[in-house]
N, C-alpha and C positions, 0 to 999 in steps of 0.2 A: 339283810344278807350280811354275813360275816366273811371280812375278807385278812385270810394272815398271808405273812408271809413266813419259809420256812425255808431252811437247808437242806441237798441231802442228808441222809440218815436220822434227821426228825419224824416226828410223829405229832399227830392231832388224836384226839381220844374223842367222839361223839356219843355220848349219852355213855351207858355201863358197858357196851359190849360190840362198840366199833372204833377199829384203829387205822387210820389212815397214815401212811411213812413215807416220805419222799425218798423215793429208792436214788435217783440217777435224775439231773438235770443238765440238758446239754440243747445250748442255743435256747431257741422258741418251744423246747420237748421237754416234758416233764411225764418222767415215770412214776405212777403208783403203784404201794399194794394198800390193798383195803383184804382187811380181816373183820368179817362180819359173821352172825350166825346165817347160817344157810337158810332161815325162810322170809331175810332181807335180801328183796328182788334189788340187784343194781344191772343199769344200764345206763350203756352210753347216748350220749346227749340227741345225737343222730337219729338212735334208734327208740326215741319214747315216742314217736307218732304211730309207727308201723307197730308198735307193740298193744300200743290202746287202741288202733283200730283193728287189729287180730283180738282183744279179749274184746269188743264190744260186739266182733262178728260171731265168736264160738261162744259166747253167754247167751243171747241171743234167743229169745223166748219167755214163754212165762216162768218158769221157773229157777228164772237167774235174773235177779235185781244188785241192784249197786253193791248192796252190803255182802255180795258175793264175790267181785271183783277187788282183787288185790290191789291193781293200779287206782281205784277209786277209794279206797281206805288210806292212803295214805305210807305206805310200803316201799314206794321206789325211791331209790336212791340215784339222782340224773347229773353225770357230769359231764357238762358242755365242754368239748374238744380237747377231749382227752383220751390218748390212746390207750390201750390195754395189751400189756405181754403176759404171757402165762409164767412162771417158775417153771423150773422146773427140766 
């Protein structure tokens, strides 16, 4: 694991075509935005259990194997205890 440390109005770049920027930190609260392409699944940290046991309930059959499931390829992006505002 890679741990930076960053000021507001910086940025991390993750691979070619994800931008993380520390909008707003105040106290224990740190605001992001994350600029990704739209068929990079991100979720909050909370919610990666109730999200793989909803794709493991509605795959669910013969005709949906791992290699069908986004959460199982490798696709999510999980940030532990981190809030999310909208822009906007």
């Amino acid at each position: 694991m890679l741990v930076l440390s960053r000021k507001a109005g910086e940025r991390i770049h993750v691979g070619d075509n994800i931008v993380l920027e520390i909008r707003r930190i105040s106290g224990n609260r740190v605001t992001l935005a994350l600029d990704a392409p739209r068929n990079i699944r991100i979720l909050r940290g909370e919610l990666e259990r109730s999200a793989r046991e909803f794709q493991g309930a509605s795959t669910a059959g013969p005709d949906h194997g791992v290699d069908d499931d986004p959460l199982a390829t490798g696709s999510v992006v999980v940030f532990n205890g981190l809030s999310a505002t909208r822009a906007g």
